[in-house]
N, C-alpha and C positions, 0 to 999 in steps of 0.2 A: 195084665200087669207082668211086666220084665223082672229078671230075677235084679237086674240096675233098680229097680224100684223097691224089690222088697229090700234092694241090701241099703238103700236111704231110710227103709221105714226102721232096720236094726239099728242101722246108726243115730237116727235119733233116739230111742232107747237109750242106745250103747252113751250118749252123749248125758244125756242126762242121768246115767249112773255117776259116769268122770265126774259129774258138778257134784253129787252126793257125795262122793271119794274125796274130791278135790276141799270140801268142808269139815274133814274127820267124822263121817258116817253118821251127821248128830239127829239127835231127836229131839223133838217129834216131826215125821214124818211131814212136809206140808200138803198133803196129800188133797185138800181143796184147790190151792195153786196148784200143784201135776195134774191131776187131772182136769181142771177149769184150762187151765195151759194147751194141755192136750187139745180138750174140744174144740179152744179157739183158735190153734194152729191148725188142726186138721178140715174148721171152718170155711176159714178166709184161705188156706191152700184150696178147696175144693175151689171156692170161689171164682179164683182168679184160674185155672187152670181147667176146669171141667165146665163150669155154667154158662153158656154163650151170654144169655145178659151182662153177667158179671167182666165175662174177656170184653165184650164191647166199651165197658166204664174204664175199661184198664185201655183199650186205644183212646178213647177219649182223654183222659188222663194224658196219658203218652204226649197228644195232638198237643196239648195244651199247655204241657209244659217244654217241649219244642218250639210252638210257637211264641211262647215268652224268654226261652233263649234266645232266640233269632231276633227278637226285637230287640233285647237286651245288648245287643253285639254294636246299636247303632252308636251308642257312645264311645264306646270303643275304637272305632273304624273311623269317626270323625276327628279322635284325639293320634290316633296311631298310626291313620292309613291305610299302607300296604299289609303294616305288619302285624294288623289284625286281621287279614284275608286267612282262611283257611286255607291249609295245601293246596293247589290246584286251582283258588279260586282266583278271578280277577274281576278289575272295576268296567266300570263304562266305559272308563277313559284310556283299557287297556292296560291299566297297573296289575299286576300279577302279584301273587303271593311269595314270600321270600322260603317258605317252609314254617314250620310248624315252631311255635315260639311260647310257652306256658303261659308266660308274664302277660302277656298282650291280647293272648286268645283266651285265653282261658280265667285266669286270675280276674280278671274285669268282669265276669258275670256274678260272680259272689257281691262284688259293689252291690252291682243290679240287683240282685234276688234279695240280699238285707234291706237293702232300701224299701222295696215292694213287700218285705213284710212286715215291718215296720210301716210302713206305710195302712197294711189290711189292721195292723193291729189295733191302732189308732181309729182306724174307721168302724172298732166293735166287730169286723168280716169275722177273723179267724175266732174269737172266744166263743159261739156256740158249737164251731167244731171241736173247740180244743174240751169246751165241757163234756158235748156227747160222747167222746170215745173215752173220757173222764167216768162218766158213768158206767161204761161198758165193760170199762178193765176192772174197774172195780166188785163190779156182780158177778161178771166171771171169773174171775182170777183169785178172788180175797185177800184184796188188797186195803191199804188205807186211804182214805178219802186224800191223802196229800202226796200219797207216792201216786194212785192212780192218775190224779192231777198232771203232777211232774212228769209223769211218762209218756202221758196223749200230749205234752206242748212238746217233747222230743218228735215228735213228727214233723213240727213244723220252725223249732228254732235249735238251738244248739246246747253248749252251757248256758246261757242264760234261763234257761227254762227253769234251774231253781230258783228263777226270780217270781215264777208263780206261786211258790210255797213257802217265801223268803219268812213272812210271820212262824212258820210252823218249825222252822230249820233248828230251832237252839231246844225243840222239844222233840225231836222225830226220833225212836228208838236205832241204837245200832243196825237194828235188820232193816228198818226203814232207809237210812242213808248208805248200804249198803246196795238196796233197790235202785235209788236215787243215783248211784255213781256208774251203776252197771247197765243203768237203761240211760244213761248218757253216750256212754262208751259204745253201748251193743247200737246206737243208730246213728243217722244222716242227717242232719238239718238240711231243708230245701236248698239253703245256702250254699253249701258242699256235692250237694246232688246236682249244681248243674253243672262243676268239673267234671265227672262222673262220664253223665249225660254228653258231654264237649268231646269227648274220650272214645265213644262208643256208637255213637248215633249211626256213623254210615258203617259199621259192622255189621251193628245190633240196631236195628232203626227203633226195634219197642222198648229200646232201655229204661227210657224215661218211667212208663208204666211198669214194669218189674222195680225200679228202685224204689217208687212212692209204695209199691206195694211191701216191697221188704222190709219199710221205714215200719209198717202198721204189725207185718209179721215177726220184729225185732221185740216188742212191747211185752209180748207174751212169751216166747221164748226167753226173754232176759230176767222174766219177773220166774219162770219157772227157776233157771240157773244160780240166782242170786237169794232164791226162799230154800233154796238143796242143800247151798251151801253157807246159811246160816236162815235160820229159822225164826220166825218171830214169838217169842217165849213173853212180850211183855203188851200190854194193851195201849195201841197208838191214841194219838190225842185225837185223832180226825177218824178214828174208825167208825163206820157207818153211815159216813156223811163224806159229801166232796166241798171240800171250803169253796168260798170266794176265789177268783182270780186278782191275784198281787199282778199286775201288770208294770209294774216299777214305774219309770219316769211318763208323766203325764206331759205331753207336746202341747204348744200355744197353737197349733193347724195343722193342716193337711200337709203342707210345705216345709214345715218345722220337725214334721216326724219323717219325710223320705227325707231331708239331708241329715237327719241325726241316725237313719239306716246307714244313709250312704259311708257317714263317717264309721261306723261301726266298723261295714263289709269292709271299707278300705285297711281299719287296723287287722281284721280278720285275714284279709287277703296278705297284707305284710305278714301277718304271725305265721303264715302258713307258707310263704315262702322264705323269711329267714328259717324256718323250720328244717323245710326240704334241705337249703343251703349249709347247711349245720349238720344235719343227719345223714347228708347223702359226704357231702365232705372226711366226715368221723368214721366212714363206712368205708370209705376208699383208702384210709389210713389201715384200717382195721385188718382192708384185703391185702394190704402191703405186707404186712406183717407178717400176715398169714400164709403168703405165696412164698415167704423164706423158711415155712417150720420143714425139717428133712423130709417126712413123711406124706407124698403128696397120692392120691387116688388118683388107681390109672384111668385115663382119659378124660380129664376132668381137671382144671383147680381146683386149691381148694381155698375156697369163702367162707363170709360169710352168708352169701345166697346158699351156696352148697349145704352147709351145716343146718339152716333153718331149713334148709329143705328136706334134707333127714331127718328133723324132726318134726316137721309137721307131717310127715305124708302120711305115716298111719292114722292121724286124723282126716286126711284126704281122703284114706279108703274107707273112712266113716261116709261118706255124702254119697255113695253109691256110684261114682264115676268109672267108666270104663278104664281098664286098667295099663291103658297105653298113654292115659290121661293124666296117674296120680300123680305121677313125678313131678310133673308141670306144677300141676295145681298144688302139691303140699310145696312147691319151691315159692312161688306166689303168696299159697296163703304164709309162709315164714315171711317172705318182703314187708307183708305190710303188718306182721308185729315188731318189724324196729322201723321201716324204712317209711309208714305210713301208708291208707288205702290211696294216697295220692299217685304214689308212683307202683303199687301194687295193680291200681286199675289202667293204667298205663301198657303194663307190660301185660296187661291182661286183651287190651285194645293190640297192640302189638301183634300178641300170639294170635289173634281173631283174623285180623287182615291179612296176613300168612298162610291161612287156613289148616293151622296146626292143631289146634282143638275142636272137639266135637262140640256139634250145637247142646248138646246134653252137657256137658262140659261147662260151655259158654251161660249158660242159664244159671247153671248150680252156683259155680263163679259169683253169677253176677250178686247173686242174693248171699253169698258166705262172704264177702266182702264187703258187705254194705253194713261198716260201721267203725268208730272212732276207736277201735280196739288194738292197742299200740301202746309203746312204752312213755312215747311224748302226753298221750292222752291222760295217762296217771298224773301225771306234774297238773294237767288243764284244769281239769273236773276238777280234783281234790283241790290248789290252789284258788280257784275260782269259787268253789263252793264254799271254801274256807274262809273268803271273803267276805262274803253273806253273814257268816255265823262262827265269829273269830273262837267262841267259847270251845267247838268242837274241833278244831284245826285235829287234837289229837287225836282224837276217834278217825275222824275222817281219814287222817295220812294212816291209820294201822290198818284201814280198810281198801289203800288202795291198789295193791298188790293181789287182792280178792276180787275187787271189782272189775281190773283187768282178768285174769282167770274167767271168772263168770260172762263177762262182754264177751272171749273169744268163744266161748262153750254156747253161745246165744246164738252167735253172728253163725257159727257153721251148722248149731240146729236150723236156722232158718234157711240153710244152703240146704239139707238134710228134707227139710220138708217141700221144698220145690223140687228135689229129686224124687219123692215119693210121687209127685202128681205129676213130674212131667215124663210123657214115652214119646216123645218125638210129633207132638199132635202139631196141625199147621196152622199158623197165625200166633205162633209166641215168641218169635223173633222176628220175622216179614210180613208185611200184610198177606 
């Protein structure tokens, strides 16, 4: 073990003090969540990182979800053309690619992936997964039968996943929808993962298998961040039991459920580009402004990039990354707490192609970004959840300034624990 390893195993420490801190130091301690958190990060990290069976589930994984990318693309390429080819790529017929276009390459696989899970969901596929890891979080973690719920379907769908708990919502304690917002926040639905994935693949060929995996190592780290920083002091309705699955709208077929995906991914995919268009827009106003204050750092503008990057780096230098590295990565991870993991993993793709970061670097990265933790995410979760359970709108909006907090303290623990187990071993980023 690299002294880069031991200085990931302080920073997660060091991280989950900031989340006790960042709560007003309260009591009582949740010290079966820390420690159950513990085990089960240090688990599923050994897993994926040390157990050759387990790295082989994780290429498999990878394979699998590559290969339903790549299917995914055909509707795309039949509505778009050219200007769905990847950089570099061209047709049979000699049509070439025009470059690299979000809208057309990318945005169109969120279609795809909603529909196809909305499609499993319907077919009963995903609800024993979403149980078992339902029960898992629950025995280890001590958690409640309806936050645990709500956390294992963040692996596989988005906000909507309080539509699992939706009966429980107008009864769940503050530290409960406090769990609820922050293991929203702290992961990826498959939906989003395969922008991600669209981003990184010929950098990073194994992305796909570290993202599914971060999705799973988000669950436990966000339930530790978010019991730090406020505690469960009252006895949940569902404690000891994992409810029923609320699966909302029931489909008349097989056919009725992937176009009412489809339509989902497609409002999903609008929200998330008027989003970009809106934030990156108010960003570029922001730099304006900025580039006229008197006082500018020599060799350098000065931004908004810049200023989040001064404050994130000292949590940079939490994840144990080489030190020629943190500037990078604390200017990145500030990108995507205003600008989105969209354009966060972008420039993360970017800096990779380049060969400006270390593979060590690149790893850590990829899992401390993999989550909806950003300022736009507070309006989602909370409005969205607020939907469900208008009674709570209150509670819920005083919590979402917390749940942010706790999502980002989650999302870089689990950047934290992938540095702990990775020293440079071969086959975690190339075959």
């Amino acid at each position: 073990m690299s002294w880069l390893n031991l200085g990931s195993v302080a920073g997660a420490v060091g991280l989950a003090v900031l989340a006790w801190l960042a709560g007003g130091c309260r009591r009582p301690v949740p010290w079966r969540t820390v420690l159950g958190g513990a085990l089960t990060l240090t688990v599923l990290g050994a897993l994926v990182f040390v157990v050759p069976p387990a790295r082989a589930a994780l290429l498999a994984v990878n394979d699998a979800v590559v290969a339903i990318l790549t299917a995914g693309q055909a509707g795309a390429r039949f509505l778009f053309g050219p200007l769905a080819f990847s950089p570099g790529e061209s047709s049979p017929d000699g049509e070439s690619s025009v470059g690299f276009i979000l809208a057309v390459q990318v945005l169109p696989a969120v279609v795809f992936f909603a529909a196809l899970m909305t499609l499993l969901y319907h077919l009963r596929i995903m609800k024993p997964a979403v149980a078992l890891f339902a029960r898992l979080f629950r025995r280890t973690l001590g958690l409640s039968g309806a936050e645990a719920l709500a956390g294992s379907a963040n692996i596989f769908v988005g906000v909507e996943s309080a539509m699992t708990v939706r009966p429980y919502l107008e009864r769940m304690t503050r530290s409960e929808l406090l769990m609820l917002l922050s293991c929203g926040m702290a992961t990826v639905a498959s939906t989003s993962m395969a922008i991600y994935v669209a981003f990184l693949r010929d950098t990073f060929p194994l992305i796909a298998g570290h993202l599914a995996s971060a999705s799973v190592l988000s669950i436990p780290a966000a339930a530790v961040c978010a019991k730090l920083i406020l505690p469960e002091t009252e006895t949940p309705a569902t404690w000891g039991h994992v409810p029923p699955q609320d699966l909302g709208e029931r489909h008349a077929g097989a056919f009725s459920a992937l176009a009412a995906g489809a339509w989902d991914g497609l409002k999903l995919a609008a929200g998330i580009a008027t989003l970009l268009i809106a934030v990156l827009g108010l960003v570029a106003l922001v730099d304006l402004v900025l580039a006229r204050v008197p006082w500018q750092p020599s060799g350098m503008p000065l931004n908004l990039a810049t200023l989040l990057g001064w404050l994130f780096t000292p949590l940079a230098w939490l994840l144990g990354l080489p030190a020629s590295d943190v500037g990078e990565a604390g200017r990145i991870l500030g990108q995507r707490a205003v600008l989105t993991e969209v354009v966060a993993y972008r420039e993360l793709a970017s800096l990779a192609a380049q060969g400006a970061l270390s593979p060590r670097t690149l790893v850590v990265l990829s899992y401390a970004l993999c989550g909806f933790a950003h300022l736009a995410s507070v309006g989602i979760f909370v409005g969205g959840t607020a939907a469900l359970a208008p009674s709570r709108r209150d509670d819920l909006a005083s919590l979402g300034l917390r749940a942010l907090i706790a999502a980002t303290l989650a999302t870089l623990l689990t950047g934290a624990i992938a540095g702990a187990f990775y020293h440079g071993q071969a086959g975690m980023l190339v075959r």
